[in-house]
C-alpha positions in Angstrom: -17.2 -5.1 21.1 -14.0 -5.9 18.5 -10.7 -4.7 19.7 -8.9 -2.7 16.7 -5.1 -1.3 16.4 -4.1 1.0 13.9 -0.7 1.3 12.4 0.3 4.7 10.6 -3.0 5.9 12.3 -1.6 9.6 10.7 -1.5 9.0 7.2 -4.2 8.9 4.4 -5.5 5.6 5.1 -5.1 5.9 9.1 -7.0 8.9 8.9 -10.1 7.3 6.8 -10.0 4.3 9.0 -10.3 6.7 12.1 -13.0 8.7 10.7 -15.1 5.1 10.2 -13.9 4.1 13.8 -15.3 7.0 15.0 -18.5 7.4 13.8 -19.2 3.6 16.0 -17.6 4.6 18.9 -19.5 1.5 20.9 -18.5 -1.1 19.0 -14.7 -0.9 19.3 -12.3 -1.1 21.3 -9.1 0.7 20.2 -6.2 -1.0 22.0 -2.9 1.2 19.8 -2.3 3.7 17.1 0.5 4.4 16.0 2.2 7.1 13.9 5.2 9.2 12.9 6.2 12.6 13.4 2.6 14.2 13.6 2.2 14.1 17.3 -0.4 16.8 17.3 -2.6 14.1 15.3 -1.9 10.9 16.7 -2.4 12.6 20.1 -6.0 14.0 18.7 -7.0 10.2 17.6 -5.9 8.3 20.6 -7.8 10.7 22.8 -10.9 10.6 20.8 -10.8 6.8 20.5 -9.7 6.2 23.8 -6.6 4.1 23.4 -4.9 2.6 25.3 -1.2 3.4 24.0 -0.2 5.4 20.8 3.1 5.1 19.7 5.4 7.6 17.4 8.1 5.9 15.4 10.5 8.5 16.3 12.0 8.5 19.7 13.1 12.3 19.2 9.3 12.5 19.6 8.7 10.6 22.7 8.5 13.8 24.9 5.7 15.6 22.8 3.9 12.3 22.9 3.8 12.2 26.7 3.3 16.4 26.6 0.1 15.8 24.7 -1.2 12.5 26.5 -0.6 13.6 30.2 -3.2 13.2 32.3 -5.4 10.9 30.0 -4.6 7.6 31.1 -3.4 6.5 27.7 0.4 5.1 27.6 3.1 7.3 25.2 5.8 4.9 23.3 8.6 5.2 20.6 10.9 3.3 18.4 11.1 0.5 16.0 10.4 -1.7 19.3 7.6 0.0 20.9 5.9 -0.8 17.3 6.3 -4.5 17.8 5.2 -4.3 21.4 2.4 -2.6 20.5 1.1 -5.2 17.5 2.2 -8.0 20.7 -1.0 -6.7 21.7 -4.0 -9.1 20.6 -6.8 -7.8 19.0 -9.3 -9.0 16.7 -8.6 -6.3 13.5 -5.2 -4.7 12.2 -5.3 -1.8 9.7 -1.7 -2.7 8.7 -1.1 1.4 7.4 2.4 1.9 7.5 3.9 3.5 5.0 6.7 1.3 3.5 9.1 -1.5 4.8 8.7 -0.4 7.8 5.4 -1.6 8.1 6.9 -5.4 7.8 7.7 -6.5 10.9 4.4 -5.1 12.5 2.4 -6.8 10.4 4.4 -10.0 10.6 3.8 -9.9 14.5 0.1 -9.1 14.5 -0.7 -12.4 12.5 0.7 -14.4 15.6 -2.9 -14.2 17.5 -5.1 -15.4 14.8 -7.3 -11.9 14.1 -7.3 -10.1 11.2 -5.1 -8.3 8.9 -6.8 -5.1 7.4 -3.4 -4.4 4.6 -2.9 -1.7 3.3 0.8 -1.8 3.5 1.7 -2.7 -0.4 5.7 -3.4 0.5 4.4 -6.8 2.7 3.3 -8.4 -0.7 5.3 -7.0 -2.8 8.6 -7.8 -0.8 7.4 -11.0 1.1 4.3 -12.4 -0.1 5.2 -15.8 0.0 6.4 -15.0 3.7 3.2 -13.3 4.8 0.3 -15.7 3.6 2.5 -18.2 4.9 2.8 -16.7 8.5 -1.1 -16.0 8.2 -2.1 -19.5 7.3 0.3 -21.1 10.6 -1.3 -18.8 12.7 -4.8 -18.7 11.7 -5.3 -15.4 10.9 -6.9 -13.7 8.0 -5.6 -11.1 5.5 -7.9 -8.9 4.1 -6.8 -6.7 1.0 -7.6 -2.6 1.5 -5.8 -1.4 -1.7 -8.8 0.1 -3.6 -8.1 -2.2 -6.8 -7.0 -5.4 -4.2 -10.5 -5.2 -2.5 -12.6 -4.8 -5.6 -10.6 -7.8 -6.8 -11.5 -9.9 -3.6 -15.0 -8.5 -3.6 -15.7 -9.7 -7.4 -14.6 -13.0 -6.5 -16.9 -13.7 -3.6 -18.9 -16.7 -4.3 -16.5 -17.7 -7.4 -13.9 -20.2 -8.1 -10.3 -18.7 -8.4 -9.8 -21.5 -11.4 -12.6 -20.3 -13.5 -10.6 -17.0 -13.4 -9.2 -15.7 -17.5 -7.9 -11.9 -16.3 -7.7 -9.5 -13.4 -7.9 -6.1 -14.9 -6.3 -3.3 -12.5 -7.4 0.2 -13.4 -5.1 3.1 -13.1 -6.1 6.9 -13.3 -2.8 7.7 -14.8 -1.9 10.2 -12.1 -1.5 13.8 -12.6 0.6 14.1 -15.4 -1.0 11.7 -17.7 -1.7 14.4 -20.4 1.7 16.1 -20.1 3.2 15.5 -23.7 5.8 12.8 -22.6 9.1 15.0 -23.9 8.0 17.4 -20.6 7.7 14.8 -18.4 11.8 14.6 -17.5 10.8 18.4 -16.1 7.8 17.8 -14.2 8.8 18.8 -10.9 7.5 17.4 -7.0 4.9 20.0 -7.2 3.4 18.5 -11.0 3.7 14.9 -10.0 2.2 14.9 -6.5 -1.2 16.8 -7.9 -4.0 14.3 -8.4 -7.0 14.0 -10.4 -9.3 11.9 -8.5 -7.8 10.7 -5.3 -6.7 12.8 -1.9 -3.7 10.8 -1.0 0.1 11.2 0.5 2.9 13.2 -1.4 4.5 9.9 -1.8 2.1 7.5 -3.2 0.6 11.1 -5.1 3.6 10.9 -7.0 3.9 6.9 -7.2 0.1 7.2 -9.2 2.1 9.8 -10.7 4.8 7.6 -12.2 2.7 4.4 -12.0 5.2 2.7 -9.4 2.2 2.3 -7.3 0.7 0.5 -10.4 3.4 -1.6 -10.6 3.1 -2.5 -7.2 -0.1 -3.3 -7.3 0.6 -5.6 -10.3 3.0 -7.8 -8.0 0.8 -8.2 -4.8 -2.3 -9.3 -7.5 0.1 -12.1 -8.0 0.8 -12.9 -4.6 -2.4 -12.3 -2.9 -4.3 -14.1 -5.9 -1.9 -16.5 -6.7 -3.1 -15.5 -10.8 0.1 -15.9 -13.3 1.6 -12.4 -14.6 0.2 -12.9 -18.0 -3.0 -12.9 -16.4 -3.1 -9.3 -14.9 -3.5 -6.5 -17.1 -3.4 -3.1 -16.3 -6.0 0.1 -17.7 -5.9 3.7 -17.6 -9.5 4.9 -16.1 -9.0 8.4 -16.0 -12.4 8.7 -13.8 -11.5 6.4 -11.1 -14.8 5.1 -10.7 -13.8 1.2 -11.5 -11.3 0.1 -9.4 -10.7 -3.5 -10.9 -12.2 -6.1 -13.2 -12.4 -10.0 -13.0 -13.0 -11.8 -16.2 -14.1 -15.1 -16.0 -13.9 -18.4 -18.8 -17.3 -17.5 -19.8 -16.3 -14.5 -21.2 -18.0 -12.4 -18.3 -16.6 -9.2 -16.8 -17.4 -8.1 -13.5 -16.3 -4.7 -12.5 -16.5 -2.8 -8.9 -17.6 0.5 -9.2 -17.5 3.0 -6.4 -16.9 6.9 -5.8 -12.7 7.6 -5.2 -13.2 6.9 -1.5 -11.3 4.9 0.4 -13.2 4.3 3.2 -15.2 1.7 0.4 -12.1 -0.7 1.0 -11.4 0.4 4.3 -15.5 -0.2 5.6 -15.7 -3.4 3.5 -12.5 -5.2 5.5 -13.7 -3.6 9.0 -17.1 -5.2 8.2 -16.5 -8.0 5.8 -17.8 -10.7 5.9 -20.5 -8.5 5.9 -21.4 -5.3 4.2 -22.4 -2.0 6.5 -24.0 1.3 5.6 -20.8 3.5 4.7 -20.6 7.8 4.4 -19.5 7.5 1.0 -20.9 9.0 -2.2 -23.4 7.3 -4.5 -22.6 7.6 -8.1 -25.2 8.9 -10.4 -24.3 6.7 -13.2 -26.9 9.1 -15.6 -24.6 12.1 -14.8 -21.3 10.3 -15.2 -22.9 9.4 -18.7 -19.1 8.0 -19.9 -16.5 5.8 -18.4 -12.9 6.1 -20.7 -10.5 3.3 -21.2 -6.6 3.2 -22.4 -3.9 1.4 -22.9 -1.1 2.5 -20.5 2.0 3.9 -22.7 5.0 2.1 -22.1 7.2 5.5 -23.0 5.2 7.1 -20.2 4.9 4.6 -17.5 8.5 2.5 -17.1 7.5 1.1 -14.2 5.1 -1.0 -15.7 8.0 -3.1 -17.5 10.0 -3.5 -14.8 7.4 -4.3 -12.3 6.2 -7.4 -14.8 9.9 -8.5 -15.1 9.5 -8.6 -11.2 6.3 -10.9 -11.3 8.5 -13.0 -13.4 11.0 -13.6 -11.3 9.3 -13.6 -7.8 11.7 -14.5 -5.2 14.0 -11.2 -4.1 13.0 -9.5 -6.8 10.0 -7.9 -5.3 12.2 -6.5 -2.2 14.9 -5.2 -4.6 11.9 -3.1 -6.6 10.4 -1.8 -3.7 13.4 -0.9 -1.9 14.7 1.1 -5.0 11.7 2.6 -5.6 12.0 3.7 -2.6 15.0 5.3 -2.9 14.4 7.0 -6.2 11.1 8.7 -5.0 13.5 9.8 -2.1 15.8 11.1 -4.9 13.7 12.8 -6.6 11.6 14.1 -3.6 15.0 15.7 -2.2 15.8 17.6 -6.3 18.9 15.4 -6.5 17.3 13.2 -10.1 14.4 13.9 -12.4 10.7 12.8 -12.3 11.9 10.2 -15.5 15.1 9.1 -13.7 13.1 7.0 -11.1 12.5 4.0 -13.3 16.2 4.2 -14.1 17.7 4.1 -10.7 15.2 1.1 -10.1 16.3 -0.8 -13.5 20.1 -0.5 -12.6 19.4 -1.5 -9.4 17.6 -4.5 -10.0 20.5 -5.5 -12.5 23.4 -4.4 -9.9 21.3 -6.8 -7.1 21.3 -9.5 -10.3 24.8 -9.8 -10.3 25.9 -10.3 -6.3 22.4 -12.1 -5.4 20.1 -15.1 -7.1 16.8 -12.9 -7.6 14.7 -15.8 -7.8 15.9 -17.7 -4.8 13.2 -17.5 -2.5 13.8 -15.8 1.4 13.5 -17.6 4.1 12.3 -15.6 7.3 11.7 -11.8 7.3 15.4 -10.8 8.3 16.5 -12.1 4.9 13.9 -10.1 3.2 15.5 -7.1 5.7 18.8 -7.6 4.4 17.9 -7.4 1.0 16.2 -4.2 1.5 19.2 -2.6 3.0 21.5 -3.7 0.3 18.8 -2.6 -2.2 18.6 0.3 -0.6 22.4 1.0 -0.6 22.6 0.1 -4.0 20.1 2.9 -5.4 21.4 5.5 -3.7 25.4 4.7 -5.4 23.1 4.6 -8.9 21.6 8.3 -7.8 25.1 9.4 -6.8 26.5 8.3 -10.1 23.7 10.1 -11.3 23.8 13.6 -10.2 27.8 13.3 -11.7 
């Protein structure tokens, strides 16, 4: 029997990785979950998994926690520390779920006992790649990608030789507003952008697909996890979702991972890998898909495509100042205070405001540097929203 933990056990991911957990009830143990303000669900899950401790990020929650536990046996947490406590706990898999830097320092603390690393948390590449694979390969542990694009990517290279690798080729659906005539898109609103095609997903990383920040994102962790150069990932707009990434080869070869818009494909294929498991996913009728669509991703359109290969450029701090921003500026535009369009602005100025008190390409040393440039990131974007809304 493995031991699991699940970290942001509540959002999209949490949930999918719950409903695979579940259907094997004997063959896991589920030591935590942990999630934020919906108690109602995270209570559900820990009682149907039989956990032995959830945890809710918010101490103002503690008390409904412990309301909806009592009487099972299971322990009722809170707070930024209760999270590390609970990834203190050894297990042998992690679904690293969290959404945002936040999910850092629990993922950093589960690679201490050598398991494995299910992650899904994009900001632990993104802002300390270097950091993270480094911490994994001390420790013994294993990182397994559960981005949809990340996993086909690690699944087309199984059996291959990382050198022999040309291209990467990350597809993107183009999110909900990719046929909105690009003069309207400065008035799509939080409604517009966090409606999508193909996937069922989070407001926030709806509206990320949306503005392709999550694109972007996924850009700089194929250069960290991969260790490929920038000019060697390209990006595609797939409006049907059904490839999720390419890997061309020096023989001229293409091989593509095709699967329905599930996520339990990536999520089943790291809780099983190394091998593969029957999954409750749907099987695509290639006949009655009859065309797959390809397109160049419009610059005009999608900002954060530029920015985010600036980023792979410059590696070092760069990657915590973009993420931290981008952050920010979904807040900002979440809350009505800038437009849809104004995102990719907050996060250019404050890449070059960051440029001139910091060296982005100096490298961090330990995760509380890679902290404090998130927090001065962070204050940074919201003086270029401020400025802004003037």
């Amino acid at each position: 029997m493995r031991s699991i933990s699940i970290f942001g056990a509540t959002g999209s991911i949490g949930q999918n990785t719950v409903d695979l957990i579940a259907r094997a009830p004997d063959a896991y143990r589920v030591v935590a979950l942990t999630g934020g303000a919906n108690i109602a669900q995270l209570a559900q899950d820990a009682i149907r998994l039989k956990a032995e401790i959830a945890v809710t990020a918010h101490d103002e929650h503690l008390d409904d926690l412990r309301a909806a536990l009592a009487g099972t046996g299971i322990t009722a947490t809170a707070g930024e520390a209760a999270l590390i406590e609970a990834a203190d706990r050894p297990v042998d898999w992690v679904m690293s779920a969290i959404v945002g830097a936040a999910g850092l320092a629990p993922g950093f603390r589960a690679l201490r006992h050598g398991g494995t690393l299910a992650l899904a948390n994009k900001e632990s590449l993104v802002t300390a790649g270097p950091l993270l694979l480094a911490e994994a390969q001390a420790h013994g542990a294993t990182i397994l990608p559960v981005d949809s694009e990340h996993s086909a990517v690690f699944q087309a290279l199984v059996g291959e030789d990382i050198a022999a690798v040309e291209r990467i080729i990350i597809t993107a659906s183009g999110g909900g507003l990719r046929d909105w005539p690009i003069a309207a898109l400065a008035s799509a609103t939080v409604a517009d952008a966090g409606a999508h095609p193909n996937w069922a997903m989070g407001q926030r990383i709806t509206i990320d697909s949306a503005s392709m920040f999550n694109k972007g994102m996924e850009l700089i962790e194929t250069r960290e996890f991969f260790g490929v150069t920038p000019a060697q990932i390209e990006t595609v707009i797939h409006p049907q979702s059904l490839i999720h990434a390419l890997v061309g080869f020096n023989d001229g070869a293409l091989m593509a991972h095709l699967g329905a818009p599930d996520m339990r494909h990536a999520i089943g294929y790291a809780l099983n890998w190394p091998d593969r498991r029957h999954l409750p996913v749907a099987r695509l009728d290639l006949a009655q898909i009859a065309t797959l669509e390809f397109r160049a991703p419009d610059p005009l359109r999608y900002p954060a495509l530029a920015i985010a290969r600036a980023v792979m450029e410059t590696r070092g701090r760069a990657g915590a100042v973009f993420n931290a921003a981008k952050e920010v500026a979904l807040d900002g535009f979440i809350a009505g205070r800038i437009g849809f369009m104004d995102m990719a602005a907050v996060v250019d100025r404050t890449l070059d405001e960051i440029t001139s008190q910091l060296c982005l390409s100096s490298s961090m040393s330990n995760l509380e540097d890679v902290l404090m440039t998130d927090h001065m990131s962070r204050q940074t974007a919201w003086a270029q929203i401020t400025k802004m809304e003037r």
